[in-house]
N, CA, C and O of each residue as an XYZ file, in Angstrom:
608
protein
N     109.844    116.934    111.950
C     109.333    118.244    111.591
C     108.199    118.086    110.571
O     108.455    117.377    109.598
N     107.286    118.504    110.632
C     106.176    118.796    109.955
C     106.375    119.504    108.442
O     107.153    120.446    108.292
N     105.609    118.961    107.375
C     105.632    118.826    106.170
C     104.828    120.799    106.263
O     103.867    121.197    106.922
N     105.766    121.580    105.290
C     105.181    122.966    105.447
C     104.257    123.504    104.159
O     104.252    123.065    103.009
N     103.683    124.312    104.581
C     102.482    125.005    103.842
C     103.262    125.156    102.519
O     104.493    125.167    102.507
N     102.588    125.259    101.521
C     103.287    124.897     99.797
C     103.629    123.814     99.678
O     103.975    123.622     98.512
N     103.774    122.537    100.580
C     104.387    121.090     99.786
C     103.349    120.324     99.031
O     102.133    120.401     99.201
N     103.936    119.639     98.248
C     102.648    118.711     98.037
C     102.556    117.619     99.114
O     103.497    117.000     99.610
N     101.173    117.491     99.398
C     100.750    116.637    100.577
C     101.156    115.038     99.847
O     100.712    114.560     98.803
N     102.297    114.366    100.953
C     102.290    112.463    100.213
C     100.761    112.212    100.814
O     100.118    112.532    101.813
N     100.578    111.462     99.624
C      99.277    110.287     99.345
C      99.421    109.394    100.389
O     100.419    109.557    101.090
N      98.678    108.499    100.661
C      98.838    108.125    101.269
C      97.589    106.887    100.885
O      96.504    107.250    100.431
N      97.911    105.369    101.139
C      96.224    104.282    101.406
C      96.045    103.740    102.420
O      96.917    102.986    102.853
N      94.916    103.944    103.085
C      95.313    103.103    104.196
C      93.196    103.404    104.689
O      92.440    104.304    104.323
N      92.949    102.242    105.566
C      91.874    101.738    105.702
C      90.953    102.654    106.490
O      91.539    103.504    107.161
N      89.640    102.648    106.539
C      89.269    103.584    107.327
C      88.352    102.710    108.417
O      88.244    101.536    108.061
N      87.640    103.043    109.722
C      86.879    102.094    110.718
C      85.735    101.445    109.555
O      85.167    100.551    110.182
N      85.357    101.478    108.648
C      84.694    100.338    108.352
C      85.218     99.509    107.642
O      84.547     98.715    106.982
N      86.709     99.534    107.636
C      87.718     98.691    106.272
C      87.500     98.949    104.660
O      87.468     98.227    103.663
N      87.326    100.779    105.007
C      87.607    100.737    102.961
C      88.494    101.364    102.755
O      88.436    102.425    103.376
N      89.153    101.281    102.299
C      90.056    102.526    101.153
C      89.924    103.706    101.325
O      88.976    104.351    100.878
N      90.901    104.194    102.036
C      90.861    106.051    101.766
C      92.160    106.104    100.979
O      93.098    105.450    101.436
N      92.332    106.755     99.919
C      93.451    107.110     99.383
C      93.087    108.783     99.492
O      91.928    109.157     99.316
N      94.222    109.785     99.809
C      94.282    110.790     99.662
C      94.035    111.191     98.051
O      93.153    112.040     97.924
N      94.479    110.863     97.138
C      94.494    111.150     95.498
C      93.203    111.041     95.661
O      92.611    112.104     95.851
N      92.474    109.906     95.643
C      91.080    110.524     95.443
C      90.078    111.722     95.403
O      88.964    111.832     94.890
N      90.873    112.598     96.135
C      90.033    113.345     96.455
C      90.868    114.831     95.637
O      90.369    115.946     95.788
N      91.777    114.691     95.040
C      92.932    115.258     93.796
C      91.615    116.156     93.065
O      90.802    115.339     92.631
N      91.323    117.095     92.892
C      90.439    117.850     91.899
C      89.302    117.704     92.187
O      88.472    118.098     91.367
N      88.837    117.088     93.446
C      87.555    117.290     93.856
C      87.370    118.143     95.102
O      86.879    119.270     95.035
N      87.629    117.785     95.835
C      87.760    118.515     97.316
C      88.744    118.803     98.195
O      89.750    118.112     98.358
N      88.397    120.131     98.953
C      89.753    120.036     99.591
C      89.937    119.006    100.942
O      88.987    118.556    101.583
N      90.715    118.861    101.094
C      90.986    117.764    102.720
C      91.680    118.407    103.975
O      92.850    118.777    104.076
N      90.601    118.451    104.975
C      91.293    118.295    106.157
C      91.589    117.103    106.718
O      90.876    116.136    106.986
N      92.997    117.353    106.890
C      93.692    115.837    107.550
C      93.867    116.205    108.684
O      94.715    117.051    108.969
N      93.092    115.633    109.549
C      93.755    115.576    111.218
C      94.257    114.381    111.626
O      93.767    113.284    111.359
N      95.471    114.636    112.430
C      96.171    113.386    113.227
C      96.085    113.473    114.772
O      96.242    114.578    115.290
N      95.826    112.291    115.612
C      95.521    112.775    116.527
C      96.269    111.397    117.417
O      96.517    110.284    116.952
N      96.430    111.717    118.322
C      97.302    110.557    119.495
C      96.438    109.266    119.329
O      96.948    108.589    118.437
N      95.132    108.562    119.936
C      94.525    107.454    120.253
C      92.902    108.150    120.573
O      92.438    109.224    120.955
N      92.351    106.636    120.100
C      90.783    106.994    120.357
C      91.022    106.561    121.936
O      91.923    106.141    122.663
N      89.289    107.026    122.002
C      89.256    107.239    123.875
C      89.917    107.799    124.942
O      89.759    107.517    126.130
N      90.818    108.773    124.360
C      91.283    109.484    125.274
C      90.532    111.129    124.996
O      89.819    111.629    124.126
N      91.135    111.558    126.224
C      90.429    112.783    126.822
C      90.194    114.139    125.956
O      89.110    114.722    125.923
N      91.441    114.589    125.213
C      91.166    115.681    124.647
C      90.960    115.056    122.968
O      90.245    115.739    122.234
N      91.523    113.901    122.445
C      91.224    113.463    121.282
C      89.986    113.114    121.269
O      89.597    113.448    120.150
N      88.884    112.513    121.987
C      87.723    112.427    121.861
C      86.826    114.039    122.360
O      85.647    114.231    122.062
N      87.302    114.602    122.797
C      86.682    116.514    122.732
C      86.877    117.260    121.311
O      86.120    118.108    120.838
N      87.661    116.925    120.932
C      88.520    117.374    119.241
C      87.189    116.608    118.384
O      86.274    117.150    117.765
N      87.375    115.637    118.534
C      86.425    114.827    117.405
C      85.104    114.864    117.455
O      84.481    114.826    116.394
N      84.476    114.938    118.596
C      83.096    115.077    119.016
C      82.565    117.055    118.523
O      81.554    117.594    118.072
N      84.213    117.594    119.043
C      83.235    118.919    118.525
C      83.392    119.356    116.587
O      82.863    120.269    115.954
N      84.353    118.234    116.129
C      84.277    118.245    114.669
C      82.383    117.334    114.320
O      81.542    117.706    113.502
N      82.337    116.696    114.837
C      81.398    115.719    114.755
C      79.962    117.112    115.058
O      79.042    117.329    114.269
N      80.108    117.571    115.905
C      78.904    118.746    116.357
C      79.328    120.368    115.072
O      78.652    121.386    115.221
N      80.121    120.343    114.281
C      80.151    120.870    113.225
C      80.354    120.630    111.838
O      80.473    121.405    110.889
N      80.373    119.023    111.948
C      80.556    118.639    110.399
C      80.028    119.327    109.475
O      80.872    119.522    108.600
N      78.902    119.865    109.195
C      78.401    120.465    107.910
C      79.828    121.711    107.447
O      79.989    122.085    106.286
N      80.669    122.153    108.554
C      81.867    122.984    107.902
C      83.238    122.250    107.663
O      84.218    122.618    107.015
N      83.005    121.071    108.401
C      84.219    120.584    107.711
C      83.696    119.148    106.388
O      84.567    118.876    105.562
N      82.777    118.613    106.325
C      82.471    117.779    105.534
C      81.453    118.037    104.485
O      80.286    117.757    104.760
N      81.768    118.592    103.183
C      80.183    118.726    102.441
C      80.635    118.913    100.971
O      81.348    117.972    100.623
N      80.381    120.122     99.699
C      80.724    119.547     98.493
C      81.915    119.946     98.004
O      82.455    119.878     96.899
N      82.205    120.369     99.044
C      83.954    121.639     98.426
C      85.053    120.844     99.356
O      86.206    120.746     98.938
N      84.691    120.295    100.584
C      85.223    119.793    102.253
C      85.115    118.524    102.133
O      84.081    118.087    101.629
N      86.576    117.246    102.740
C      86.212    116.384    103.555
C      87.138    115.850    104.161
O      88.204    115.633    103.585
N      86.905    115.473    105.650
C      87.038    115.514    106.785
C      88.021    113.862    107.122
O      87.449    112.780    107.255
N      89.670    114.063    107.208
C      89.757    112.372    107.345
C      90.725    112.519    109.117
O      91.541    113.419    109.317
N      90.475    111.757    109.869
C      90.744    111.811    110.855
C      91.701    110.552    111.499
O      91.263    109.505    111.976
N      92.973    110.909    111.390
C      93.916    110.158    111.321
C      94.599    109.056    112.533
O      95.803    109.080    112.790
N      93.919    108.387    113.012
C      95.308    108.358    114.483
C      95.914    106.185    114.250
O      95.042    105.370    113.948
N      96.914    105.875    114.396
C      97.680    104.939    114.794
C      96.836    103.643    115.533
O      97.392    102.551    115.650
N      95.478    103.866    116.007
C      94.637    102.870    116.494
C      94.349    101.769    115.014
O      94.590    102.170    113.875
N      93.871    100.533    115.272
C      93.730     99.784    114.612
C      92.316     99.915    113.916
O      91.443    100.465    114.587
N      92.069     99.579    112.953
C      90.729    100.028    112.420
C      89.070     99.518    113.347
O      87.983    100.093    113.295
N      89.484     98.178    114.181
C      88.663     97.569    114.736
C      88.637     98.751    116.098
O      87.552     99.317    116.228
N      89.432     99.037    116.817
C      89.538    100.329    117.914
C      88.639    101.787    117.103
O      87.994    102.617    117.745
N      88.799    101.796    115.720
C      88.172    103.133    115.497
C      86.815    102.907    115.265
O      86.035    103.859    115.224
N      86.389    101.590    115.086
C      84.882    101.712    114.309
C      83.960    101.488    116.327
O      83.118    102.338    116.617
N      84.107    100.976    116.811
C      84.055    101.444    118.408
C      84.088    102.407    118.808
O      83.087    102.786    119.416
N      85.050    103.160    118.705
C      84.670    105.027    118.872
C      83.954    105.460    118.131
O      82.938    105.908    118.662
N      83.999    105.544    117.131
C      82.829    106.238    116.230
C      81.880    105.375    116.239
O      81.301    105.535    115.164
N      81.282    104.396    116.926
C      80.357    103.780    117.112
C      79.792    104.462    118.566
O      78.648    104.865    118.779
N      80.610    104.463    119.226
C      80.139    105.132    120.702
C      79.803    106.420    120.785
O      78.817    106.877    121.363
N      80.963    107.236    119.968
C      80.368    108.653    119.901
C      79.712    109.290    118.749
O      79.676    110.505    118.557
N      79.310    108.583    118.160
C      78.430    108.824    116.706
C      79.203    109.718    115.662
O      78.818    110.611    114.908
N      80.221    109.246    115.857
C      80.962    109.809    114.667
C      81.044    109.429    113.366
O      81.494    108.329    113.046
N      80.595    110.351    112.473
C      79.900    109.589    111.296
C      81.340    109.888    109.979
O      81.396    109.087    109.045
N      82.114    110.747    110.027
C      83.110    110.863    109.529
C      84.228    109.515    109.423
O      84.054    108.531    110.142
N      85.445    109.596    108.396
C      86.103    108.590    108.666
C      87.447    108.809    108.975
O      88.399    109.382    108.445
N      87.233    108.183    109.984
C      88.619    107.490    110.935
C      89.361    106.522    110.292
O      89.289    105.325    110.011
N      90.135    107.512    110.152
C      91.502    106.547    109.355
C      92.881    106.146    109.845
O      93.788    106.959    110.022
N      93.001    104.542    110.098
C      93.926    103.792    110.359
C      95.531    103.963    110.172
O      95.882    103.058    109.414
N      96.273    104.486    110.422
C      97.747    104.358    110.287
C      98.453    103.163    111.281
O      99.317    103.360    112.136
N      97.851    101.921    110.925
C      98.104    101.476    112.523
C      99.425    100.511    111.957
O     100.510    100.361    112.519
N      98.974     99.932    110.695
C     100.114     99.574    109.757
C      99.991     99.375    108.933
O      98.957     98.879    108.485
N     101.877     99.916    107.733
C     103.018     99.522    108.738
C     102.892    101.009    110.128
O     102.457    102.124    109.841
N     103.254    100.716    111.170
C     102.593    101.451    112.290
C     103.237    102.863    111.846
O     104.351    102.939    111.328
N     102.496    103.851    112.082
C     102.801    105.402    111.506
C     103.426    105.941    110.419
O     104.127    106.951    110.475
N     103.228    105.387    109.554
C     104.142    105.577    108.112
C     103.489    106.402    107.953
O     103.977    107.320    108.614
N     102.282    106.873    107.287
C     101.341    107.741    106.909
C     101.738    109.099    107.851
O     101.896    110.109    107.164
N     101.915    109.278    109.242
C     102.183    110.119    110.260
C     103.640    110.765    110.422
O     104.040    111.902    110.673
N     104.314    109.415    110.141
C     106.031    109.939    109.416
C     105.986    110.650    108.666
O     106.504    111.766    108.687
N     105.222    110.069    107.651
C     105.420    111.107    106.335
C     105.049    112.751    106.309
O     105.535    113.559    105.518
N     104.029    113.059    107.410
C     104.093    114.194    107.434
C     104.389    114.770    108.562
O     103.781    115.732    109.033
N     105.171    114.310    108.968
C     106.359    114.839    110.490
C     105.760    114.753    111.560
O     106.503    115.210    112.428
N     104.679    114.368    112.049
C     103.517    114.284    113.271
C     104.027    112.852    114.176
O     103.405    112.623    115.214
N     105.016    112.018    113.821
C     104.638    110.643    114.458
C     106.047    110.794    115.858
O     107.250    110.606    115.679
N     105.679    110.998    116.551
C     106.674    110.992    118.133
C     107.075    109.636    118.171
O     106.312    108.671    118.219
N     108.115    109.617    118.152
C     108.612    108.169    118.257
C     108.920    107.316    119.950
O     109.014    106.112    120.187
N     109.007    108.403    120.813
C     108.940    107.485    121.946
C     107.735    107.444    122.330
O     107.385    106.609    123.165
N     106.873    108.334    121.796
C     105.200    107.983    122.362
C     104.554    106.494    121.982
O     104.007    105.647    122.688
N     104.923    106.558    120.236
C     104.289    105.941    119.305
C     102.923    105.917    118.772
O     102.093    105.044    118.520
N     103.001    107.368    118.679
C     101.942    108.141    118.388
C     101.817    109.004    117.570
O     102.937    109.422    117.275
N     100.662    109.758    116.765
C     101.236    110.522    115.707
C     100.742    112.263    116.811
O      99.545    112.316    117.091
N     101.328    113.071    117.153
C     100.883    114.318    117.520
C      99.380    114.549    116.964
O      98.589    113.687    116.580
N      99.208    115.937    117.027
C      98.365    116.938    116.963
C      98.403    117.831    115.797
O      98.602    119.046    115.798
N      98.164    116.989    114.724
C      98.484    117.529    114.031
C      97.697    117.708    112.416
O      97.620    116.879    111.509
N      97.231    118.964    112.481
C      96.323    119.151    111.096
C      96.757    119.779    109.598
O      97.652    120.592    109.828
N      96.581    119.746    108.678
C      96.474    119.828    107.408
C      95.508    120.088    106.742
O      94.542    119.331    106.847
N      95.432    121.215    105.848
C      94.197    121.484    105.267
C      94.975    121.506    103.182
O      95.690    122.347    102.637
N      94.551    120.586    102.796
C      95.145    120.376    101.436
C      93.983    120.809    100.212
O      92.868    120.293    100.141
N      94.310    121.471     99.628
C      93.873    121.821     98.228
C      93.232    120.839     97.546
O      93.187    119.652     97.871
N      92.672    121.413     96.472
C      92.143    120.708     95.644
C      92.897    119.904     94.775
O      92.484    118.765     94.557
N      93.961    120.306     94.225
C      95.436    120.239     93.965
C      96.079    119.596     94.409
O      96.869    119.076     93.621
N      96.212    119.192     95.857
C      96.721    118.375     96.815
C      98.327    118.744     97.401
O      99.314    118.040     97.611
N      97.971    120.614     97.587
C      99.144    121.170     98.262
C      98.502    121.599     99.353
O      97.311    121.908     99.385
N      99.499    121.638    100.541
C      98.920    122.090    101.711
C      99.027    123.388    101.910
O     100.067    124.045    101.887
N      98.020    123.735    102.093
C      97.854    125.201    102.103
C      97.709    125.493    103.973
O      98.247    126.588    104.137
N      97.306    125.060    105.113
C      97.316    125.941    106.449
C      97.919    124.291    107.304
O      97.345    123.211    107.167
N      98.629    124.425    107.781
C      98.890    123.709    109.221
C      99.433    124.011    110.292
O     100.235    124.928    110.468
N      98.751    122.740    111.602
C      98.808    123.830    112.807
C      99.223    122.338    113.258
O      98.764    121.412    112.589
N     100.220    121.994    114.555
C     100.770    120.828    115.245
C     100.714    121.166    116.287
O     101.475    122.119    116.454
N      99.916    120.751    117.616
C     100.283    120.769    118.679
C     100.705    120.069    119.400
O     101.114    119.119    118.734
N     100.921    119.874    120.577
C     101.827    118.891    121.058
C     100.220    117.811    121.840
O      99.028    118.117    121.866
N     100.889    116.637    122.328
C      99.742    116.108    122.695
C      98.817    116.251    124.158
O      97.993    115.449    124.599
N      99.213    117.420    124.672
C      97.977    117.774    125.495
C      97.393    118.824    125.237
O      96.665    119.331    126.090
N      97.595    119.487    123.823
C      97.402    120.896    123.533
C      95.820    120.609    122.824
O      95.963    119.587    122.152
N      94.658    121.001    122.728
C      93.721    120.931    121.712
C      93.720    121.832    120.820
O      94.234    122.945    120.932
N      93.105    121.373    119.825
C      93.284    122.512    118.684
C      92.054    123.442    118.586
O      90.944    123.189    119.057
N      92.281    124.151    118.153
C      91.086    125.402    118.045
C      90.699    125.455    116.160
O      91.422    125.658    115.184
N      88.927    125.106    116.342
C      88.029    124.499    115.104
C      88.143    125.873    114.347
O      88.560    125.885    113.188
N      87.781    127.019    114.986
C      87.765    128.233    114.590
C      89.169    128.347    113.559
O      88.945    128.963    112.517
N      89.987    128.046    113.659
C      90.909    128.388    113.018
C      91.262    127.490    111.586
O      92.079    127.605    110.673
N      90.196    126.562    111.924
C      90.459    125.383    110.723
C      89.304    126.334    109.609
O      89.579    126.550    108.428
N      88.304    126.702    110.133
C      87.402    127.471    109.710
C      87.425    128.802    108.871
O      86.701    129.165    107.944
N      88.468    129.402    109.480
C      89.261    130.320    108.770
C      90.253    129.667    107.486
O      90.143    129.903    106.283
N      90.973    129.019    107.986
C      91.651    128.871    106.613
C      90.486    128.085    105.755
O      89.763    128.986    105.329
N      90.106    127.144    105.423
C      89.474    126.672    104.278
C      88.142    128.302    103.944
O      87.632    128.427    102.831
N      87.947    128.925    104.652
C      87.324    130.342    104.437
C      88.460    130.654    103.079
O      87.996    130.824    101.952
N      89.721    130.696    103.289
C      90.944    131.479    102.771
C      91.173    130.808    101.491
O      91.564    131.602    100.635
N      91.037    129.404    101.019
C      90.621    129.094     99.988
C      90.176    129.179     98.571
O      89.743    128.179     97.998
């Protein structure tokens, strides 16, 4: 089950496709974070999700916003997708220990071995204020990510 609106979001470190450091705390009193989790790069609706975040970054990434995009692929698999589809955002590794980061906030399907569909929009503060989980053929709708950090 998914971590609910008012918790504090767990921290989390873990590498991003060019091998640096994303720690969630970092970003503690600076910006808010959308965390998306998503099944695997190169597939069908996870690369439509990311490409149309990628064709609106200026609303999810800029001085109030930023954008970390979560899935279970290995960091060498993510810097290849975002190499192919010019995704300039960072793709961040849960690959190991494999889905801990995705456990922690109730998204990781265990017979898939995958983390769902699943977004987070965290405070400045680092409480989650809007989330939405879909299952993994469901896409998510940007408009609505748009609205909540609006709500902010």
């Amino acid at each position: 089950m998914a971590i609910e609106v008012g918790t504090k979001a767990p921290d989390f470190e873990l590498k991003d496709n060019h091998g640096r450091t994303v720690k969630l705390s970092d970003f503690r009193g600076e910006k808010n974070v959308v965390l998306l989790f998503y099944p695997f790069a190169f597939t069908g609706v996870c690369t439509g999700e990311l490409c149309a975040l990628r064709d609106e970054l200026p609303k999810f990434e800029n001085d109030d916003t930023q954008l970390l995009a979560v899935s279970n692929d290995s960091i060498h698999t993510l810097r290849v997708f975002a190499e192919q589809e010019g995704l300039e955002y960072p793709l961040v590794s849960d690959f190991w220990p494999h889905g801990e980061t995705s456990r922690a906030y109730g998204v990781f399907d265990e017979e898939k071995g995958c983390a769902v569909r699943g977004t987070f929009i965290i405070d400045k503060e680092g409480v989650v204020r809007w989330t939405v989980v879909n299952g993994l053929p469901d896409a998510r709708d940007l408009n609505d990510y748009i609205k909540a950090l609006d709500a902010l």
